[in-house]
Jmol script that loads the backbone (N, CA, C; Angstrom):
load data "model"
ATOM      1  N   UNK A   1      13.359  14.191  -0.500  1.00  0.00           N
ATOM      2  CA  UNK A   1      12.418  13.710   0.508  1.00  0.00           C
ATOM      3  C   UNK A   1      11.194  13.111  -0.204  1.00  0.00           C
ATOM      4  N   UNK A   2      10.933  11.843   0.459  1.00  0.00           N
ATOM      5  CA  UNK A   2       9.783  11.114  -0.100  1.00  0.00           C
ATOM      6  C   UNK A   2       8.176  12.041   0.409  1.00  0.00           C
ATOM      7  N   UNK A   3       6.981  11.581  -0.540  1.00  0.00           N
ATOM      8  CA  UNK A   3       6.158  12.363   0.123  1.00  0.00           C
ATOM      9  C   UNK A   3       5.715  11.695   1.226  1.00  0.00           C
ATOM     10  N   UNK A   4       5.970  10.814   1.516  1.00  0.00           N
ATOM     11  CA  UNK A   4       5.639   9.951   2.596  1.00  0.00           C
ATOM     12  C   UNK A   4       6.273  10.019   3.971  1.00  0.00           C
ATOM     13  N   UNK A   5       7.440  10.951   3.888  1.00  0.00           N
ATOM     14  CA  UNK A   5       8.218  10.642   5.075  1.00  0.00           C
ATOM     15  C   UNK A   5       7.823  11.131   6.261  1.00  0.00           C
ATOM     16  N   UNK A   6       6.789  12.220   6.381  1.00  0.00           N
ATOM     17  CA  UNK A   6       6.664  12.733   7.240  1.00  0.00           C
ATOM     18  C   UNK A   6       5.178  11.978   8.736  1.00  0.00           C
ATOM     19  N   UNK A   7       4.695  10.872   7.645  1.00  0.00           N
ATOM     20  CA  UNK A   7       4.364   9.593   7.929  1.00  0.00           C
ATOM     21  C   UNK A   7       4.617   8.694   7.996  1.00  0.00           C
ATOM     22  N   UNK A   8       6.460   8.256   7.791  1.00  0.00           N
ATOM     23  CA  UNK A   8       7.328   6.835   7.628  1.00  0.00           C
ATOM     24  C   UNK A   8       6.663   6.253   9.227  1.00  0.00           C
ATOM     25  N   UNK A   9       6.425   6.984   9.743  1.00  0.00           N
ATOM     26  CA  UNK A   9       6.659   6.300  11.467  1.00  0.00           C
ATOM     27  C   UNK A   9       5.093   4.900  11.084  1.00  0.00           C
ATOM     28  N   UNK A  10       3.993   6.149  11.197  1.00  0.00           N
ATOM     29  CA  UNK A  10       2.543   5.499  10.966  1.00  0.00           C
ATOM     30  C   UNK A  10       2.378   4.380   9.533  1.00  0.00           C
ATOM     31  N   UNK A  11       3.213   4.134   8.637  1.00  0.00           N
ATOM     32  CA  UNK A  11       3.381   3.381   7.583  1.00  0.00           C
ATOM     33  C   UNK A  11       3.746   2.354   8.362  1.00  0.00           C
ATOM     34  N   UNK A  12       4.947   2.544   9.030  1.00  0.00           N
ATOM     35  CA  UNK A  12       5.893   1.149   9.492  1.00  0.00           C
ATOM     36  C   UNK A  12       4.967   0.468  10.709  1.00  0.00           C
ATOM     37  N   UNK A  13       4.607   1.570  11.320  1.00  0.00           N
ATOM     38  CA  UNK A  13       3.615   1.014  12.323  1.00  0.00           C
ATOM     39  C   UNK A  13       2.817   0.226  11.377  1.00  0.00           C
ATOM     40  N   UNK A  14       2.127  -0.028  10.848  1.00  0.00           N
ATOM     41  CA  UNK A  14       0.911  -0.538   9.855  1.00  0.00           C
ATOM     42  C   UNK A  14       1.650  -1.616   9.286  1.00  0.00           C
ATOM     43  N   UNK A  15       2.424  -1.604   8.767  1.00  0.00           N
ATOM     44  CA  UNK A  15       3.207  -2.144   8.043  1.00  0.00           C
ATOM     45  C   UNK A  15       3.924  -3.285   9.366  1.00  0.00           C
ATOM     46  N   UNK A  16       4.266  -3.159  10.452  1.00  0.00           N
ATOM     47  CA  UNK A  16       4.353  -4.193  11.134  1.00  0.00           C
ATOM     48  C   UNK A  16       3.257  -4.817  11.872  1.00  0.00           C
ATOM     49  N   UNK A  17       1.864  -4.305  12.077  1.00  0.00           N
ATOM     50  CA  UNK A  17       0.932  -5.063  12.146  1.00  0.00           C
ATOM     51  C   UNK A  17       0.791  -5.867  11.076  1.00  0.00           C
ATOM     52  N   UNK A  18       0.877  -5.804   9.854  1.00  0.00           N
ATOM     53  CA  UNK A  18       0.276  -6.343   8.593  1.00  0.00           C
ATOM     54  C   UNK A  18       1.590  -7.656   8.588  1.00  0.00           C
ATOM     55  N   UNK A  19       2.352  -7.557   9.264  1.00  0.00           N
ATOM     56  CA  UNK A  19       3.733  -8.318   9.449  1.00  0.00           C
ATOM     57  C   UNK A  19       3.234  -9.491  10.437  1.00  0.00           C
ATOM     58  N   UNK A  20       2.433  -9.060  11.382  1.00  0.00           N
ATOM     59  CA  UNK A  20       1.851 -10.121  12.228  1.00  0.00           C
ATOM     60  C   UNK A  20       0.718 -10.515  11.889  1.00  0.00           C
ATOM     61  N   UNK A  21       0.179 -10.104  11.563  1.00  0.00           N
ATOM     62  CA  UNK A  21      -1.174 -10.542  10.968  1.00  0.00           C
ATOM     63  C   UNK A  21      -0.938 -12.017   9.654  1.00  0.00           C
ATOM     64  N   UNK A  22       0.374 -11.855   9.035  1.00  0.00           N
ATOM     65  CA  UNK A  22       0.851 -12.806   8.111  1.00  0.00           C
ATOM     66  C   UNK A  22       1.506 -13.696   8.963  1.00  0.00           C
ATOM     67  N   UNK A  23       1.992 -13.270  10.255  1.00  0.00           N
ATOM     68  CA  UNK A  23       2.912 -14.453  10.658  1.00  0.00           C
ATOM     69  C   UNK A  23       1.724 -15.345  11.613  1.00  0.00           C
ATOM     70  N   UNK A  24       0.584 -14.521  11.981  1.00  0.00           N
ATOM     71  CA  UNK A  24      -0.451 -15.244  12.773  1.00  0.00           C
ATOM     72  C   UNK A  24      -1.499 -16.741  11.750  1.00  0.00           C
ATOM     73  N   UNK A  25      -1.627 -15.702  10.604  1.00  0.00           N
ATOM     74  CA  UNK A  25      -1.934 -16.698   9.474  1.00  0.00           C
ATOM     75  C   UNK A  25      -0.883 -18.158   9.339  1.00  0.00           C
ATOM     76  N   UNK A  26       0.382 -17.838   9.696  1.00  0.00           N
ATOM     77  CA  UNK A  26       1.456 -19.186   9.105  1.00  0.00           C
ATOM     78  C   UNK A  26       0.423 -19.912  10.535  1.00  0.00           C
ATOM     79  N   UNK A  27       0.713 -19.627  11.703  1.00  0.00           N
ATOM     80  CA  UNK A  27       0.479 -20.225  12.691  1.00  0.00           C
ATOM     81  C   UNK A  27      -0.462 -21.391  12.514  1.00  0.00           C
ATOM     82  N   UNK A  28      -1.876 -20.057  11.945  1.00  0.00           N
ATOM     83  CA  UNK A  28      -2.951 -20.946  11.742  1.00  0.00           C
ATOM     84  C   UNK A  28      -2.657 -21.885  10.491  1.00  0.00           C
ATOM     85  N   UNK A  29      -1.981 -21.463   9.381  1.00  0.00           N
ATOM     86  CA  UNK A  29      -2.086 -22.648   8.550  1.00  0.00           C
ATOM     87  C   UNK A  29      -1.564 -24.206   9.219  1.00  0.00           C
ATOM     88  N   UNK A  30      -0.706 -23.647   9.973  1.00  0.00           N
ATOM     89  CA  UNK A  30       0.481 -24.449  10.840  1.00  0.00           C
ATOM     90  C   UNK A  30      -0.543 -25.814  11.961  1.00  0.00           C
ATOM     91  N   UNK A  31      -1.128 -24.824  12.569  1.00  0.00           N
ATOM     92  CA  UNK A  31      -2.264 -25.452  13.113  1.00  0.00           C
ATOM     93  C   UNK A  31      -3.404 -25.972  12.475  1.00  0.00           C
ATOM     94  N   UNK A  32      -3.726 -25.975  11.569  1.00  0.00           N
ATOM     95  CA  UNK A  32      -4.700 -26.681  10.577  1.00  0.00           C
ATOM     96  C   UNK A  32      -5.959 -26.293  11.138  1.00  0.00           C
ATOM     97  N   UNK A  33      -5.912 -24.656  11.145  1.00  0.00           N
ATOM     98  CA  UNK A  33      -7.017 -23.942  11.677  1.00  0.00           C
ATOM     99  C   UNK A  33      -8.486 -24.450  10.848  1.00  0.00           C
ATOM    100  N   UNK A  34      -9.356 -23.533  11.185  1.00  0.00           N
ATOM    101  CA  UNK A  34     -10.765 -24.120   9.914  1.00  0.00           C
ATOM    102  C   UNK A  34     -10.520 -22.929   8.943  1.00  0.00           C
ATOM    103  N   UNK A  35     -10.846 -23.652   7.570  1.00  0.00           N
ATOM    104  CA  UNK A  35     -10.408 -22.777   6.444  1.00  0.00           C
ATOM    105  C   UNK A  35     -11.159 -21.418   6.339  1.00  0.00           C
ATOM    106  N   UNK A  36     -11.964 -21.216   6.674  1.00  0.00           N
ATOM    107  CA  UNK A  36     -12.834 -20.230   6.947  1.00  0.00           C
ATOM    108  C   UNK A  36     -12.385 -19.061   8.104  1.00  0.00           C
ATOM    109  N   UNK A  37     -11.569 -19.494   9.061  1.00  0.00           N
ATOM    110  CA  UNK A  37     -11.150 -18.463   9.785  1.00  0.00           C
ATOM    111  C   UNK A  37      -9.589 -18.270   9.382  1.00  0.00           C
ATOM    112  N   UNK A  38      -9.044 -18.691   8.713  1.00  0.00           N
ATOM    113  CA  UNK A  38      -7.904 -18.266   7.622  1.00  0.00           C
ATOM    114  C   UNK A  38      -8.315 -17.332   6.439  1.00  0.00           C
ATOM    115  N   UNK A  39      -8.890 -17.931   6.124  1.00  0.00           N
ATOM    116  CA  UNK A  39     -10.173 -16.890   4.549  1.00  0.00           C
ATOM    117  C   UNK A  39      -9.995 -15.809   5.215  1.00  0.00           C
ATOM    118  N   UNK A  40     -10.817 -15.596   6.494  1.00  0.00           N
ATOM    119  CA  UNK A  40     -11.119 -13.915   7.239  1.00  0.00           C
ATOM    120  C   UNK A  40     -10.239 -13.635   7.361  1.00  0.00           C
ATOM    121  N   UNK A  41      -8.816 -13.873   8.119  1.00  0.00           N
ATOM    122  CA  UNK A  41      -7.944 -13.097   8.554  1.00  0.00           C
ATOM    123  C   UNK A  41      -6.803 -12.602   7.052  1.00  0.00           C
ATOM    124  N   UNK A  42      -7.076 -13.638   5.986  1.00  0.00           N
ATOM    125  CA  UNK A  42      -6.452 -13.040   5.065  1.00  0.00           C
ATOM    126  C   UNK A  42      -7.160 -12.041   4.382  1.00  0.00           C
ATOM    127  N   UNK A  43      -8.056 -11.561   4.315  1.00  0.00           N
ATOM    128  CA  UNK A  43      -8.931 -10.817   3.735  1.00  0.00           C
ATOM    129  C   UNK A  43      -8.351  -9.851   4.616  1.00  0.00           C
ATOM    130  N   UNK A  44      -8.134  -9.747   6.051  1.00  0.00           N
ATOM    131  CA  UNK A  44      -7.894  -8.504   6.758  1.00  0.00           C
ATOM    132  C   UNK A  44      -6.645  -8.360   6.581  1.00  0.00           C
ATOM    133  N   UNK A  45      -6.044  -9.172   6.754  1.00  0.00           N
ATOM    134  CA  UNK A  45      -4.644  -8.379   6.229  1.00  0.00           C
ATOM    135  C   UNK A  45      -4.048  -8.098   4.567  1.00  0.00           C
ATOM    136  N   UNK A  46      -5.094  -8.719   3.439  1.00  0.00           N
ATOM    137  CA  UNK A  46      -4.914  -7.920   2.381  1.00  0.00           C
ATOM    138  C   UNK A  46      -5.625  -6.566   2.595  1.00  0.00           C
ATOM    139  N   UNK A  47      -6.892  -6.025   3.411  1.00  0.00           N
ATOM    140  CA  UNK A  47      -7.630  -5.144   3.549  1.00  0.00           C
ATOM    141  C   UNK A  47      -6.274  -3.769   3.928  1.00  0.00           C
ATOM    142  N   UNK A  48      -5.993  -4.401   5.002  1.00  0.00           N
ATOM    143  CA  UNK A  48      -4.710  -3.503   5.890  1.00  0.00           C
ATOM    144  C   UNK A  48      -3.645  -3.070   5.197  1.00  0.00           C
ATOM    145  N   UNK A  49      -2.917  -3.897   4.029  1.00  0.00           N
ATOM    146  CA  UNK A  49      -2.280  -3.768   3.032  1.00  0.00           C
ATOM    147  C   UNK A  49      -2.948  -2.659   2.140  1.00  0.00           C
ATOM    148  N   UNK A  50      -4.064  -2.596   1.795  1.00  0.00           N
ATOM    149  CA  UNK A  50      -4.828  -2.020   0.584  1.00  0.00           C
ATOM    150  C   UNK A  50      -4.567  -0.562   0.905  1.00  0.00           C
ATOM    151  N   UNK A  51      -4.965  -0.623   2.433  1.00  0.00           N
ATOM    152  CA  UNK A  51      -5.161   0.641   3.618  1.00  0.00           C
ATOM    153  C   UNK A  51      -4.045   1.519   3.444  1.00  0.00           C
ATOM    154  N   UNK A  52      -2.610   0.689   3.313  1.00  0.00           N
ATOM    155  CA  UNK A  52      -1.143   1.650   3.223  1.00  0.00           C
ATOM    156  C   UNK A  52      -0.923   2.063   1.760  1.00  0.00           C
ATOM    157  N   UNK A  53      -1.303   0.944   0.930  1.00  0.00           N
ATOM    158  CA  UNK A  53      -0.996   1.328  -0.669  1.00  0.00           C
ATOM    159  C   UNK A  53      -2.014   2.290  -0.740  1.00  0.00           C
ATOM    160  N   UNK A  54      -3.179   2.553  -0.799  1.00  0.00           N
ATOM    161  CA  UNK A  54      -3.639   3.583  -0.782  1.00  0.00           C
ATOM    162  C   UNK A  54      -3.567   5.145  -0.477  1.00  0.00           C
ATOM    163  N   UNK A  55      -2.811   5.103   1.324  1.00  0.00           N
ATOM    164  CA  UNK A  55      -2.347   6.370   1.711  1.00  0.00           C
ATOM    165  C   UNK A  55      -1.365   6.642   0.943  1.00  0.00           C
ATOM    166  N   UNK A  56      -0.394   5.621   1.009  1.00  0.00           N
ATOM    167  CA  UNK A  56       0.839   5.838  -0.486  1.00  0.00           C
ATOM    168  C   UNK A  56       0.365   6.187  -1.107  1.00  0.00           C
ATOM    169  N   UNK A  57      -0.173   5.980  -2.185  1.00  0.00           N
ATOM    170  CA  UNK A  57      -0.833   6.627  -3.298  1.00  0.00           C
ATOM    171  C   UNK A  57      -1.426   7.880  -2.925  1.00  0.00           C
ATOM    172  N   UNK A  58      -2.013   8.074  -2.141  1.00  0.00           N
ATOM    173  CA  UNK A  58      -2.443   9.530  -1.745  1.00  0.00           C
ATOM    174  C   UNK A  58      -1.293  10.768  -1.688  1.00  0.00           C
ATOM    175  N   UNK A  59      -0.315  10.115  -1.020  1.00  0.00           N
ATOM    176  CA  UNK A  59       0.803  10.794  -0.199  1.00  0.00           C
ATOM    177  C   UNK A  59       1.602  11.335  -2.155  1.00  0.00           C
ATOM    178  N   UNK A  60       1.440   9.701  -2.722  1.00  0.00           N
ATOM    179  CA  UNK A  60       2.487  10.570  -3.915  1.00  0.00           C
ATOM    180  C   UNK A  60       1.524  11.155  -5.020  1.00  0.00           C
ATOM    181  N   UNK A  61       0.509  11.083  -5.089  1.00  0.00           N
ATOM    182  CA  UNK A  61      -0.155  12.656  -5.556  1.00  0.00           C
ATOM    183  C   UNK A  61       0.021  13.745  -5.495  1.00  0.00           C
ATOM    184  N   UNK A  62       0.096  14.016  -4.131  1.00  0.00           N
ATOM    185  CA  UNK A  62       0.011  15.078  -3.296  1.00  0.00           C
ATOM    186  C   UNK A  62       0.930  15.461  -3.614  1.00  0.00           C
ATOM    187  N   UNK A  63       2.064  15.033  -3.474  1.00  0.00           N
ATOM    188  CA  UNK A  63       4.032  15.322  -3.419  1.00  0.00           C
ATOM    189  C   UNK A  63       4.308  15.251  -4.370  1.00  0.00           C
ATOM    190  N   UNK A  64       4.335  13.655  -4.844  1.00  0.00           N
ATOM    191  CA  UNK A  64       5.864  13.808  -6.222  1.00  0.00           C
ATOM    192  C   UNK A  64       5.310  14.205  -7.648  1.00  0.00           C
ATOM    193  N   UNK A  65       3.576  13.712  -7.704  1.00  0.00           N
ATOM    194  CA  UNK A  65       3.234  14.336  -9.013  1.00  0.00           C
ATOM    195  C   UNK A  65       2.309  15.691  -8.772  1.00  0.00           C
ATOM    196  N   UNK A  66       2.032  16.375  -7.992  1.00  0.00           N
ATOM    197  CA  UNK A  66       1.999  17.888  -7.979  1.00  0.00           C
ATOM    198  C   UNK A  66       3.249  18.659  -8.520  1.00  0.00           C
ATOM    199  N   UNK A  67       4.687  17.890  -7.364  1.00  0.00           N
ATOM    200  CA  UNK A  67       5.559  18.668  -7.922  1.00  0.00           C
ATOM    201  C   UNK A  67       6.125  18.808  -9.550  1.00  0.00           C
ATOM    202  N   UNK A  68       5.601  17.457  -9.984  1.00  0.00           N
ATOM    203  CA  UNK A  68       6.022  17.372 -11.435  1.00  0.00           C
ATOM    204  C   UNK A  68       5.065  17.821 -12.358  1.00  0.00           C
ATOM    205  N   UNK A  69       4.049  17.999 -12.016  1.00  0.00           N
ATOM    206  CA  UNK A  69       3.263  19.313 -12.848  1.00  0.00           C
ATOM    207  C   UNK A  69       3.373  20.632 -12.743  1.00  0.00           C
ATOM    208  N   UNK A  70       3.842  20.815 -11.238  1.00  0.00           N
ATOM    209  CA  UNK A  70       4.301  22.329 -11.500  1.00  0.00           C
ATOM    210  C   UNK A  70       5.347  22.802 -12.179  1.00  0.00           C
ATOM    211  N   UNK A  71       6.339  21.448 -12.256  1.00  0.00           N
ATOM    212  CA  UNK A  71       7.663  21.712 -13.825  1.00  0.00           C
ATOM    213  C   UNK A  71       7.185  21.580 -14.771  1.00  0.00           C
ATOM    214  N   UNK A  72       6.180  20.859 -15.172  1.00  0.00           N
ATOM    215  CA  UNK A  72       5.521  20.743 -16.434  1.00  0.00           C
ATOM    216  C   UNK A  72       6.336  19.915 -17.250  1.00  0.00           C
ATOM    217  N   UNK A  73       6.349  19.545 -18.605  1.00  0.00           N
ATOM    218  CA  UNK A  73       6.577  19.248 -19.829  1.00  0.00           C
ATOM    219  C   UNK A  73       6.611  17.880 -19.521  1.00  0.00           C
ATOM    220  N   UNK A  74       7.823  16.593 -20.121  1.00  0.00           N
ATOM    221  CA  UNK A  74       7.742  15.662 -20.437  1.00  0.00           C
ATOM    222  C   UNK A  74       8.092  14.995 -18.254  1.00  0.00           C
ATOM    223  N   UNK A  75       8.450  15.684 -17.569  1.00  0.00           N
ATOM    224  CA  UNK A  75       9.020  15.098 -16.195  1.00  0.00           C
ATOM    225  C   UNK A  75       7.090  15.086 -15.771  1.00  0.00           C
ATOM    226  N   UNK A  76       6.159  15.990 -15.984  1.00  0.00           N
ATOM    227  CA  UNK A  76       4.614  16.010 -15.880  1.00  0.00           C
ATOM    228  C   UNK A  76       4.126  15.160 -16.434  1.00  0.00           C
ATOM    229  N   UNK A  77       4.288  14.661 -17.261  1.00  0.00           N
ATOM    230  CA  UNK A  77       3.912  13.237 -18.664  1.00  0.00           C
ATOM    231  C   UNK A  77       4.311  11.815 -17.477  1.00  0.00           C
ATOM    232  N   UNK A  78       5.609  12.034 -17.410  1.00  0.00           N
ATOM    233  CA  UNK A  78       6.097  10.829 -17.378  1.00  0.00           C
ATOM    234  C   UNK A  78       5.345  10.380 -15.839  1.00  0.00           C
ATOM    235  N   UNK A  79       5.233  11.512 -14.353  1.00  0.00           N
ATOM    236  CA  UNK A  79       4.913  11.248 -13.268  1.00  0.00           C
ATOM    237  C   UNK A  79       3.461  10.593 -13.437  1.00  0.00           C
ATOM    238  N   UNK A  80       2.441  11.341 -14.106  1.00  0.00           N
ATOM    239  CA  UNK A  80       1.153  11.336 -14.102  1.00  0.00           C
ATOM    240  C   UNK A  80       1.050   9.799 -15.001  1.00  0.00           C
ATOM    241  N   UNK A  81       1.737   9.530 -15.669  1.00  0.00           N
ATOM    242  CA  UNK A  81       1.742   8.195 -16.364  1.00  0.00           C
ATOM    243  C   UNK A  81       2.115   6.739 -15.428  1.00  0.00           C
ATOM    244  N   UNK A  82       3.375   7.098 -15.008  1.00  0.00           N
ATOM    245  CA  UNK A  82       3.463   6.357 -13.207  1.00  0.00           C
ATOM    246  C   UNK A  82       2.436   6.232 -12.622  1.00  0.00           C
ATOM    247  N   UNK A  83       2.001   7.765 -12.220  1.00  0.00           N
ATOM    248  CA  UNK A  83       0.563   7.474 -10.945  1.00  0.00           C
ATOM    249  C   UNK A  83      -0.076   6.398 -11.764  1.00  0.00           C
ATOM    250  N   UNK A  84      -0.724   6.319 -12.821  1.00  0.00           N
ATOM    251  CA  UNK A  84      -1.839   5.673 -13.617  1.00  0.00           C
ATOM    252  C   UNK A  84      -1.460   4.448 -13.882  1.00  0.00           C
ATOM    253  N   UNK A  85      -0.128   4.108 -13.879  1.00  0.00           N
ATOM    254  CA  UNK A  85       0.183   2.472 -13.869  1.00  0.00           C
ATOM    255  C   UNK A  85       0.271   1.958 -12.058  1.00  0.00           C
ATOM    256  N   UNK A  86       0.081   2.600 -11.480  1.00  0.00           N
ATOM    257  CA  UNK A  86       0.587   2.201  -9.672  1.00  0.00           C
ATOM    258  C   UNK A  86      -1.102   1.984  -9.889  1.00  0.00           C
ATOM    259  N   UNK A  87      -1.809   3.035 -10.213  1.00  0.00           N
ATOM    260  CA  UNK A  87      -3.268   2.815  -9.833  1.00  0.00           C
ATOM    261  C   UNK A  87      -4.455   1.761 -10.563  1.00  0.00           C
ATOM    262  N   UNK A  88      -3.706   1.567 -12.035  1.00  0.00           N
ATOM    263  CA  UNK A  88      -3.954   0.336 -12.521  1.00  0.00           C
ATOM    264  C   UNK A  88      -3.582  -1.159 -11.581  1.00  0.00           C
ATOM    265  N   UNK A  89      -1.933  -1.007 -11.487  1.00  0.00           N
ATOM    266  CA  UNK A  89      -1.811  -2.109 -10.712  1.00  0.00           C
ATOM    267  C   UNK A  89      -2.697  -2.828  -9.037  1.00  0.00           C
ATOM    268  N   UNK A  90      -3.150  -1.167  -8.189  1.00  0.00           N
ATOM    269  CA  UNK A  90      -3.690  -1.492  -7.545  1.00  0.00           C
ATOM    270  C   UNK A  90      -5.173  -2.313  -7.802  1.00  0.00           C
ATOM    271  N   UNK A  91      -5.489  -1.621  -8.925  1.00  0.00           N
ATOM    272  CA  UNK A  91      -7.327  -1.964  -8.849  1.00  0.00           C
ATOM    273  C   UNK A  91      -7.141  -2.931  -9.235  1.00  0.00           C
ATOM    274  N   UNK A  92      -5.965  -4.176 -10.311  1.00  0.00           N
ATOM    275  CA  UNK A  92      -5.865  -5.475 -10.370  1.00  0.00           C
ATOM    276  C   UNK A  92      -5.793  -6.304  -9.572  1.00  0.00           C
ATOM    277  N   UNK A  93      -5.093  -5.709  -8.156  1.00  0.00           N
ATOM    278  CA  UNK A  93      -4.643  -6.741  -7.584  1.00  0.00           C
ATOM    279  C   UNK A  93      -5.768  -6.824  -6.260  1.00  0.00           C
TER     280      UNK A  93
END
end "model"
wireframe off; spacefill off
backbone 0.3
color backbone group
């Protein structure tokens, strides 16, 4: 079990707003909206995005690398090294 599952529902929910929010953007590109109210709405739906990778990240703290410190040795190395590249990748992007 993922640590997330017991929130799959509220992810997907989010996760299909963030689905319209991109398909509302095609619209506007589509429509040759003003670039400025494209700017905003992409900002909100990278924001909304940020919003789920984040609880993710929360969720697999909590779960998959707790549990792999409580086994300890190299399976504790390797999780906590994961978290720290997911959390690198986030603060890049």
């Amino acid at each position: 079990m993922r640590g997330y599952t017991e929130g799959k529902d509220d992810y997907l929910k989010r996760l299909r707003r963030v689905e319209g929010q991109i398909r509302g953007l095609q619209r506007m590109v589509d429509n040759d909206e003003y670039c400025i109210d494209v700017l905003t709405q992409i900002s909100a739906a990278t924001k909304a995005l940020q919003a789920v990778s984040l609880g993710l990240l929360d969720e697999h703290l909590k779960h998959c690398v707790s549990h792999a410190i409580s086994e300890g040795g190299d399976v504790a190395d390797a999780k906590i090294r994961e978290a720290s590249e997911a959390i690198a990748r986030l603060v890049r992007s």
